[in-house]
C-alpha positions in Angstrom: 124.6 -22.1 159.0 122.7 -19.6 156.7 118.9 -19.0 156.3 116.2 -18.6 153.9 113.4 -16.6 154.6 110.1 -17.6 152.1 107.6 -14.6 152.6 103.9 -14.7 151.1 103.7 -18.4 150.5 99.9 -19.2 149.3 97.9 -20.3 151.9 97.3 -23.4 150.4 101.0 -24.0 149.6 101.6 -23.9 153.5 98.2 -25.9 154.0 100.1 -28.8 152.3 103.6 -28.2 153.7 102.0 -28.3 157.4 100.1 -31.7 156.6 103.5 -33.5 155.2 105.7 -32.0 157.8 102.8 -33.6 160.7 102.9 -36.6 158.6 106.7 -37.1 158.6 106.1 -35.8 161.9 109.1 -33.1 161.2 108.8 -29.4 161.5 108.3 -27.2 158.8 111.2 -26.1 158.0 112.9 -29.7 158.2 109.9 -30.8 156.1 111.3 -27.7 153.6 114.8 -28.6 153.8 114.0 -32.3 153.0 111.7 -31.4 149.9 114.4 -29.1 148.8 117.5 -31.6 149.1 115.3 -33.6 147.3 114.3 -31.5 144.5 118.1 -30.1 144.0 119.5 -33.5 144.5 118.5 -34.4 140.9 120.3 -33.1 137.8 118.5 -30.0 136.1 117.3 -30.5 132.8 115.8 -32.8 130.6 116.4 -36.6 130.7 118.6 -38.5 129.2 118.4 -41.2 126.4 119.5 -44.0 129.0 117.2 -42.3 131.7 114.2 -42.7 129.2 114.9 -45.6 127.8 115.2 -46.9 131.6 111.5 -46.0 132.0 110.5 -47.5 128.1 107.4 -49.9 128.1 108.2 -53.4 126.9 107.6 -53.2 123.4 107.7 -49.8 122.8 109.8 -47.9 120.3 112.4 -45.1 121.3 111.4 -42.0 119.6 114.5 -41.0 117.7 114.5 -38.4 114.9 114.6 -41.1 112.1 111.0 -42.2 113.5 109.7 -38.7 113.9 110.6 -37.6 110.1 109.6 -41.0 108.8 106.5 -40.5 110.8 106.0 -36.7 108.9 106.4 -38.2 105.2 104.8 -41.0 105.5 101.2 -41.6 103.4 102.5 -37.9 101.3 103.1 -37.8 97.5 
């Protein structure tokens, strides 16, 4: 299985690695791996319209560009 090798990681980077890898009681490499299989395990990029509108407040309008010029011309002679 390949390797990574991190060198000069802030101290206060590996402060917090240390303290979720004791917390998950895992080492901390494991406690890397998982935090990066979780991090790539998501799609790049920003979200999209169904992802947003999945996380929409009850009520609340979806910004679309019809709102957003509306929203520029609006009280303008």
């Amino acid at each position: 299985m390949p390797g990574v090798l991190i060198r000069d990681v802030p101290e206060e980077l590996h402060d917090k690695l240390k303290e979720r890898a004791e917390a998950h009681r895992r080492s901390l490499g494991r406690e890397a791996l998982v935090l990066l299989e979780q991090a790539l395990s998501t799609p790049a990029g920003p979200p999209t319209l169904q992802q947003i509108d999945a996380l929409r407040v009850e009520g609340a309008k979806l910004l679309t560009q019809d709102l957003i010029d509306r929203a520029r011309t609006s009280g303008r002679p």
